[in-house]
C-alpha positions in Angstrom: 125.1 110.8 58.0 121.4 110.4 58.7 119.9 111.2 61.6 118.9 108.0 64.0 115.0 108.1 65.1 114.6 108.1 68.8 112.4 104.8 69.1 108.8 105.0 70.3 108.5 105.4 73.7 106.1 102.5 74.6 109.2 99.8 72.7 110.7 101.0 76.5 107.8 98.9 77.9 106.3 96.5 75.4 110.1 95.0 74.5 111.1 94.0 78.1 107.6 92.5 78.4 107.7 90.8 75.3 111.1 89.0 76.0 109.9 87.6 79.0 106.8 86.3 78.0 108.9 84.5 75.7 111.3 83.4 78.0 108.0 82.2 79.7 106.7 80.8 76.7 110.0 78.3 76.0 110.0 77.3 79.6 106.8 76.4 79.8 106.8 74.6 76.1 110.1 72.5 77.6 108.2 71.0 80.6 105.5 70.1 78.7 107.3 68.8 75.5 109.9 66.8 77.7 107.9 66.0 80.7 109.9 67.4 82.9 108.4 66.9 86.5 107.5 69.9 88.7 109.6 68.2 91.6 112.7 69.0 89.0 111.6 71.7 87.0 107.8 73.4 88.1 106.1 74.9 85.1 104.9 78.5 85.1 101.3 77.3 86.4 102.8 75.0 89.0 104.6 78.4 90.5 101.8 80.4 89.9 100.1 77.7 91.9 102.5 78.1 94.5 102.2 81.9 95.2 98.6 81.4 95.3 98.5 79.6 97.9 101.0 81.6 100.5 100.8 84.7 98.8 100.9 86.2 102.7 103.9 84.4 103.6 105.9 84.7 100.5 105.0 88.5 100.4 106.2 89.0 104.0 109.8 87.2 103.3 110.0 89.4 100.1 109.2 92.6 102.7 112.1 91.4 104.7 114.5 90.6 101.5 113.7 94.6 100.4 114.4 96.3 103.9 117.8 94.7 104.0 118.8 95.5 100.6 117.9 99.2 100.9 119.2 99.6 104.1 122.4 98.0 102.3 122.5 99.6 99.4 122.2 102.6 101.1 124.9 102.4 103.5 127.2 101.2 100.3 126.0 104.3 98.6 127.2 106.6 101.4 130.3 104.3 101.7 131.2 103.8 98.2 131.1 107.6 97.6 132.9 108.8 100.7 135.7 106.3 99.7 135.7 107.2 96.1 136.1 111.0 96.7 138.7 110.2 99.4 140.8 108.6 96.6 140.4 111.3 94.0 141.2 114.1 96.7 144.6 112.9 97.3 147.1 110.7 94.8 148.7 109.3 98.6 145.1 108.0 100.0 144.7 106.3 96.7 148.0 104.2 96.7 147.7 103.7 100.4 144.0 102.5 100.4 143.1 101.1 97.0 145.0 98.1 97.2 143.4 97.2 100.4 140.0 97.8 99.2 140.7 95.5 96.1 141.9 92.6 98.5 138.8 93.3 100.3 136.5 92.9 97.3 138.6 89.8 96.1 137.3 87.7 99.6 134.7 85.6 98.8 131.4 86.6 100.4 130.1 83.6 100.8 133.1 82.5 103.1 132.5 85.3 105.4 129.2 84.9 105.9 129.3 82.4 108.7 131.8 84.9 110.5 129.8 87.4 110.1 127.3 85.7 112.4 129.6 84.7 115.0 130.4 88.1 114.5 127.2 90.1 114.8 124.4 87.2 115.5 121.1 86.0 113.9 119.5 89.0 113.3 119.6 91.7 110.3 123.0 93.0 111.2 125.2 90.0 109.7 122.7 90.6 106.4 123.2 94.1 105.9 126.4 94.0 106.1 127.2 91.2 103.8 124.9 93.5 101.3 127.4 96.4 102.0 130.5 94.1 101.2 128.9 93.0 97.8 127.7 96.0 96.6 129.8 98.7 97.8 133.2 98.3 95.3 131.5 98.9 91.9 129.8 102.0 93.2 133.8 103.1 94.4 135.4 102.5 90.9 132.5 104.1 88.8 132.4 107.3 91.2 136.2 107.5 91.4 136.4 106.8 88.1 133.9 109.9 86.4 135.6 112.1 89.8 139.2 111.3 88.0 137.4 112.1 84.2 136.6 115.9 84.1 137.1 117.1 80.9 140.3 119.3 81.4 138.9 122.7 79.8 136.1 122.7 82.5 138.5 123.0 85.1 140.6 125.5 83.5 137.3 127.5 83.3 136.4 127.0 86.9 140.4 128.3 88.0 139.4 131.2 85.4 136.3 132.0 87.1 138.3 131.9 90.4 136.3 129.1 92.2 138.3 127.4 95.2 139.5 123.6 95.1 136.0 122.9 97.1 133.3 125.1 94.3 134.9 123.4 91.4 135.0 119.9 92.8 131.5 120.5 94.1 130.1 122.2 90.8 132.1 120.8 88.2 133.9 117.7 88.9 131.0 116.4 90.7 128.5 116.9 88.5 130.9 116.1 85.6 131.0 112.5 87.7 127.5 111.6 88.7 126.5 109.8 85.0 129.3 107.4 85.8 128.8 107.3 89.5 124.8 106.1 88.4 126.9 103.3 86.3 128.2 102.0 89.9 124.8 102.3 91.4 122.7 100.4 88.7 125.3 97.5 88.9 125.4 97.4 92.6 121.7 97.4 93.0 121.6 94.5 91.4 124.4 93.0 93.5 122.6 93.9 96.4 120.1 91.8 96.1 122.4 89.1 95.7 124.0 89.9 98.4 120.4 89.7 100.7 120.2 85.9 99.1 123.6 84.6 100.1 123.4 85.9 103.2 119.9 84.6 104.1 120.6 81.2 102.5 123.8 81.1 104.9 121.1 82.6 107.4 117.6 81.0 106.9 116.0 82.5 109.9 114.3 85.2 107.0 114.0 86.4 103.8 113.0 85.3 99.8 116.6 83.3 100.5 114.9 81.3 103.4 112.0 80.4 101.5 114.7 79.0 98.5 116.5 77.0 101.3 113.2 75.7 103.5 111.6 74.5 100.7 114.3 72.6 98.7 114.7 71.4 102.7 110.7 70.2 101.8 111.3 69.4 98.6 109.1 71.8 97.4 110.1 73.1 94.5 107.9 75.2 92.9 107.4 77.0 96.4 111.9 77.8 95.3 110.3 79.2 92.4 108.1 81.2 93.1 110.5 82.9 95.7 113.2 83.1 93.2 111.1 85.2 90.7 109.9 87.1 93.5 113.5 87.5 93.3 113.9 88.7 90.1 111.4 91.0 89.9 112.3 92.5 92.9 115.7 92.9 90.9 114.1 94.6 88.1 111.9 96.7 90.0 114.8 98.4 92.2 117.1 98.7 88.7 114.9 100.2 87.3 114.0 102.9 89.9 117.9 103.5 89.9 117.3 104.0 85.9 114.3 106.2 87.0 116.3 108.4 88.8 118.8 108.6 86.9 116.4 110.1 84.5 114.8 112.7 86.8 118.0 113.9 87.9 120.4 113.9 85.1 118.0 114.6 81.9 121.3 116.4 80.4 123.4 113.2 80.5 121.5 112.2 77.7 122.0 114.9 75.8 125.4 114.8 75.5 126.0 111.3 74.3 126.2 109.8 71.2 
């Protein structure tokens, strides 16, 4: 078979870009070919024009939007992979616990939300952890899922090179685990930011969610728009700095996969 060329390295940059200014592009060409008014559908200037005239205000509710997804994300991470090597350390834990976390994950979020503030009040509490209920169950199932993977020739190696339980689930099943466990982090990255939006649209007291709620309030749309793709790219930044990572830290990963 012939060998596949790795593609240039700046296609990594100039495809995404060139997408979206496409995307762009056809947006902007349907509000001007149909009329569309801003006070339904703002054009890309109208937003720009928007930014540009609170960019203070909209950059301090996108400040807000990030602490409480990291702080989130980060307690999901700790959570999700405590929960996911839990399950794979014991075949009992699993069946007791893993129907319970699947119920949990089925709730809809957005009915707990206004429990969560009886629960915990206005402030960033009631946010987090709606953050932590979204984002926390894909990062279990990918990290329980490369924990329960490890090639079974590896292990037989680690018993023949008389490692204990701990040294080979620390050195090889780990390790063996962390591409797929990076899987459950890129996706719930993502859905951690959703999960700062719902809970600050059932919360408006802060946040790029606020801003979407206030201004439709207003009638100020493309003031929603310009905090939605504050939004977005906020999205796309933090995905990407999982990717990043990912990179630094498992540059073998790569190598091994078709």
């Amino acid at each position: 078979m012939p060998e596949q060329r790795a593609a240039p390295r700046w296609t990594g940059l100039a495809l995404p870009l060139a997408g979206a200014a496409v995307a762009v592009g056809l947006w902007w060409g349907a509000t001007a070919v149909f009329g569309i008014r801003s006070f339904f559908l703002p054009s890309p200037p109208d937003v720009v024009a928007s930014f540009r005239a609170q960019p203070e205000y909209l950059l301090t509710e996108a400040w807000a939007t990030l602490q409480e997804t990291l702080a989130g994300f980060l307690i999901a991470l700790a959570a999700g992979l405590l929960i996911a090597m839990l399950l794979t350390m014991s075949s009992t834990v699993e069946r007791a616990t893993l129907p319970l976390l699947v119920a949990l994950n089925s709730i809809p979020k957005v009915a707990l939300a206004p429990l969560l503030i009886v629960w915990l009040g206005y402030g960033p509490a009631p946010k987090i952890v709606m953050i932590v209920l979204i984002s926390f169950f894909p990062i279990v199932v990918s990290a329980a899922a490369g924990l329960s993977s490890t090639p079974a020739d590896l292990g037989e190696l680690a018993t023949s090179l008389s490692a204990s339980w701990w040294q080979a689930y620390l050195k090889v099943r780990l390790p063996w685990a962390l591409p797929q466990v990076f899987v459950g982090l890129k996706l719930g990255i993502s859905l951690a930011v959703i999960g700062a939006v719902v809970a600050e649209i059932s919360s408006p007291n802060g946040g790029l969610g606020a801003v979407v709620v206030l201004s439709g309030s207003s009638l100020d749309t493309p003031l929603a728009f310009a905090a939605i793709t504050l939004l977005a790219i906020l999205s796309i930044v933090l995905f990407y700095l999982v990717v990043g990572l990912e990179r630094l830290l498992l540059p073998w990963a790569r190598a091994i996969t078709a």
